[in-house]
C-alpha positions as CSV (number, residue, x, y, z in Angstrom):
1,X,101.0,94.2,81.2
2,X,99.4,95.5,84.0
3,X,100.7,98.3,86.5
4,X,101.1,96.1,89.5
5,X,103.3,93.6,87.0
6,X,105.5,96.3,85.8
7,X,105.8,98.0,89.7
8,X,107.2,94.1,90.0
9,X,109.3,94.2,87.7
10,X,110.6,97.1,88.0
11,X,111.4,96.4,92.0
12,X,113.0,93.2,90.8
13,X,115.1,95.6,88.6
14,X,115.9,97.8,91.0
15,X,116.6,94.7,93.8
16,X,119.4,93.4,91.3
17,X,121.5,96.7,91.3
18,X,120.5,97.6,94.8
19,X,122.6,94.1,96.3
20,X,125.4,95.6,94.4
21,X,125.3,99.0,95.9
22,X,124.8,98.0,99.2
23,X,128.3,96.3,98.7
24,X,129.9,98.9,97.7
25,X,128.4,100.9,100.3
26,X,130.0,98.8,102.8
27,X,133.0,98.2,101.0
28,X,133.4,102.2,100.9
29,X,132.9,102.6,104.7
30,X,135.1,100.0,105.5
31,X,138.0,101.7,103.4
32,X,137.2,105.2,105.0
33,X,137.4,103.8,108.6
34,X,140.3,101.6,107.7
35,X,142.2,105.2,106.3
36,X,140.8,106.8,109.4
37,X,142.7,104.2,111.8
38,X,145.7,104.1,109.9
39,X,146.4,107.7,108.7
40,X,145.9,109.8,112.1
41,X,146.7,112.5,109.8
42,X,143.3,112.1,107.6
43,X,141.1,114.8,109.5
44,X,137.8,113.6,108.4
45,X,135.4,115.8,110.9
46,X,132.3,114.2,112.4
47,X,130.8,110.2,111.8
48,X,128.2,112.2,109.8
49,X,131.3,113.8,107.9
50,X,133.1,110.7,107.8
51,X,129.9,108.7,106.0
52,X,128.5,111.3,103.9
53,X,130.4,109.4,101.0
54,X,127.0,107.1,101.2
55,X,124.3,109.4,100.4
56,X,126.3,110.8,97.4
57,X,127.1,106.8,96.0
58,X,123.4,106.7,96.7
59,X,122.2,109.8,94.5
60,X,124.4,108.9,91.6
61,X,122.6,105.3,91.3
62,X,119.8,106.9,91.5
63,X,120.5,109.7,88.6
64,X,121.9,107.0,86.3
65,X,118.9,104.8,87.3
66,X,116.3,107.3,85.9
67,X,118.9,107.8,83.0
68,X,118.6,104.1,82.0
69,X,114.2,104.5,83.0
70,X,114.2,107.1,80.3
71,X,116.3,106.0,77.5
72,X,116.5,102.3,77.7
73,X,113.6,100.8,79.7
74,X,111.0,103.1,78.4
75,X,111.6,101.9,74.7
76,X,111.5,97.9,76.0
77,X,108.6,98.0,77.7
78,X,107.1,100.0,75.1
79,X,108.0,97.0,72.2
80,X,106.0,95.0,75.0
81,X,102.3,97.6,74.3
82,X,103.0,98.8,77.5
83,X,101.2,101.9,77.9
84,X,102.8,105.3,78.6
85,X,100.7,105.9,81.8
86,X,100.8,102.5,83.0
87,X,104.8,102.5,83.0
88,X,104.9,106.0,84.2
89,X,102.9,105.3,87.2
90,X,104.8,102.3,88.2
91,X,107.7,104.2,87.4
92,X,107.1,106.5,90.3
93,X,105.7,104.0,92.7
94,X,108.7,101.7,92.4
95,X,111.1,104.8,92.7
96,X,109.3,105.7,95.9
97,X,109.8,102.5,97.3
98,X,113.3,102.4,96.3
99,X,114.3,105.9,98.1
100,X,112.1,104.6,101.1
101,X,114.2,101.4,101.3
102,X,117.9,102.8,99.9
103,X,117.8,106.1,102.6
104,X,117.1,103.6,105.3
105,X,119.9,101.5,104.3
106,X,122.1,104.2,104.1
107,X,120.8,105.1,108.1
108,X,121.4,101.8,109.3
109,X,124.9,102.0,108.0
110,X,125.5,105.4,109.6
111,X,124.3,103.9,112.7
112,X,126.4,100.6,112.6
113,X,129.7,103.0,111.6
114,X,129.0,105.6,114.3
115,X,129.1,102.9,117.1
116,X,132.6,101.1,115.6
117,X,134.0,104.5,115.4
118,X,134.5,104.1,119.3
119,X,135.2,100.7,119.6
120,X,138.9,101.3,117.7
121,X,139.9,104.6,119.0
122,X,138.1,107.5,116.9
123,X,136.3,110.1,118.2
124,X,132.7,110.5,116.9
125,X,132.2,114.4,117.6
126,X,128.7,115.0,115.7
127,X,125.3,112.7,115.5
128,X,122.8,113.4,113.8
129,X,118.9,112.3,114.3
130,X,118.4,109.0,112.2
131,X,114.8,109.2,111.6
132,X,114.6,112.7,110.4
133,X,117.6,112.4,108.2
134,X,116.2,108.9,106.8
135,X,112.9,111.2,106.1
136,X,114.9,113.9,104.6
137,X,117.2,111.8,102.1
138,X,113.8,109.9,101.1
139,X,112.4,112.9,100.0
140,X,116.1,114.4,98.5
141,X,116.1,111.4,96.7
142,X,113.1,111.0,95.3
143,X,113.1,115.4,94.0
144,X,116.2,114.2,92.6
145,X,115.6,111.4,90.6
146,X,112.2,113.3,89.2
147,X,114.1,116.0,88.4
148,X,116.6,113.4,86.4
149,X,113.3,111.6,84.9
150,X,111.8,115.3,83.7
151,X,115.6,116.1,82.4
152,X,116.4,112.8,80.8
153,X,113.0,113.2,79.4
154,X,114.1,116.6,77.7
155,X,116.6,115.3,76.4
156,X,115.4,112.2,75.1
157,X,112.6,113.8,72.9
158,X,113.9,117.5,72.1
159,X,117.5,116.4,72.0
160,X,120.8,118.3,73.2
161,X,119.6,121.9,73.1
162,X,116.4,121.6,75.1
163,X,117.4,119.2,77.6
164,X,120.8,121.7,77.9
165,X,118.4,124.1,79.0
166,X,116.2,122.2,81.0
167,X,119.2,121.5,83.4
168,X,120.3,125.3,83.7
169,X,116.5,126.1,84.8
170,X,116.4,123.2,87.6
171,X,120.0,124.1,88.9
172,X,118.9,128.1,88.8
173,X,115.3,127.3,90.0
174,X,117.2,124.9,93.5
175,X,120.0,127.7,93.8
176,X,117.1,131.0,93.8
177,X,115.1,129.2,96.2
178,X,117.6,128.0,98.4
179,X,118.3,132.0,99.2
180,X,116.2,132.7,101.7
181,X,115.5,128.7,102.7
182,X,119.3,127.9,103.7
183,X,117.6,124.6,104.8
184,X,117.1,123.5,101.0
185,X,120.9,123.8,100.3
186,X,121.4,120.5,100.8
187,X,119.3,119.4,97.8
188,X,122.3,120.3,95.3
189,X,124.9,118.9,97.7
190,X,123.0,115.9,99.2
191,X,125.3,115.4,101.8
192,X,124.6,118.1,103.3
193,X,121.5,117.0,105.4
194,X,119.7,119.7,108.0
195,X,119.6,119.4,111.9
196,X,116.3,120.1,113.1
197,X,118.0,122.5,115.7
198,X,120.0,124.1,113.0
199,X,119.1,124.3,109.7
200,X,115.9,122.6,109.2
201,X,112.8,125.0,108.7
202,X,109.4,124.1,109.2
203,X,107.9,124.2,105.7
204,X,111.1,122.7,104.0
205,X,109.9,119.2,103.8
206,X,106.3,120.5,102.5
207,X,107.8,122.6,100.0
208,X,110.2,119.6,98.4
209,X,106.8,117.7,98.4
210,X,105.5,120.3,96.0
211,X,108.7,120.8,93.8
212,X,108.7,116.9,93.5
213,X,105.3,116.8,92.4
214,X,105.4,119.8,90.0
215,X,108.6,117.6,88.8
216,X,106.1,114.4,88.3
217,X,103.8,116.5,86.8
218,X,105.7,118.1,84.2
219,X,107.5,115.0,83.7
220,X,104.4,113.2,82.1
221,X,103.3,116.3,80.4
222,X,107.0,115.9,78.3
223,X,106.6,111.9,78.6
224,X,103.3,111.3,77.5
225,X,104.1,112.5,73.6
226,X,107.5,111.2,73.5
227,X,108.4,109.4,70.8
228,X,109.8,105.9,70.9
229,X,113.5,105.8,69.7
230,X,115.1,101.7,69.7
């Protein structure tokens, strides 16, 4: 199978449980406004406060997503002669596309709830700017779900102890460099997104770019020798 079949498939994959998050998105913000207009009480902040739920829905698909890559679709594909590069690659490329398309979605929606706010009687004290925060949840995603891949990875083919460990250096290695970048706290809390006039620094999107790809990178070096477990 070639890599532009499997980047297919794996889209097609991704399409079927995307539908289903989307409607749960919705179904989510619906509740939140609907307990915003009928609990006065319910102090919920900013929109950006109110809709953060979205992003963290959206980060957990995306963990258990790579979970399912490494442990379940891996082995299929590889009963098909699938080779480990081929899948990898088209792994990444159809991931990419999916955090492209899934923090957009997750924009619009922000954007659609921010105006209703209004329109039935809640204030909307905070916004935030769409394209930079689309930009910046694409590339949260996407260090994320590499850092899930290279974990999952861990534990797939050294078992418990090794991928254990593997999780402790990843949380230590986000929380010592978040120190003196208090732009990349938001990368264990991904609602937590940065305001350019605020938070956001400079070289924080160029230095995610390299932890993701030092992620990637170490995730094939652990993939490529993995052993196939049915």
């Amino acid at each position: 199978m070639s890599t532009r079949s499997l980047i297919k498939f794996q889209l097609k994959d991704y399409r079927r449980g995307s539908l289903i998050l989307l409607g749960v998105l919705v179904l989510v913000d619906i509740a939140m406004v609907l307990l915003l207009k009928f609990l006065p009480s319910m102090d919920a902040g900013s929109a950006d406060n109110i809709f953060s739920v979205n992003r963290n829905i959206i980060t957990i698909f995306s963990i258990v997503s790579m979970i399912v890559t490494v442990a379940i679709t891996f082995p299929l594909m590889s009963s098909f002669s699938v080779t480990r590069r081929n899948f990898y690659v088209s792994t990444l490329l159809a991931l990419l596309g999916f955090c492209i398309s899934a923090a957009l979605a997750e924009s619009i929606l922000y954007l659609i709830g921010r105006a209703v706010l209004p329109s039935i009687g809640l204030p909307v004290e905070v916004d935030r700017p769409l394209l930079l925060s689309w930009y910046m949840f694409t590339l949260t995603l996407l260090e994320i779900s590499m850092a899930t891949f290279l974990i999952a990875s861990c534990f797939y083919r050294f078992k418990l102890v090794i991928g254990i460990f593997s999780a402790i250096i990843y949380f230590g290695l986000i929380e010592l460099i978040s120190l003196p970048l208090p732009s990349l706290q938001f990368m264990d809390v991904s609602a937590l997104l940065p305001l350019p006039s605020e938070t956001f620094q400079p070289g924080t999107s160029v230095l995610m770019w390299v932890i993701t790809a030092l992620f990637a990178v170490t995730g094939w070096l652990v993939y490529r020798r993995t052993d196939i477990r049915m």
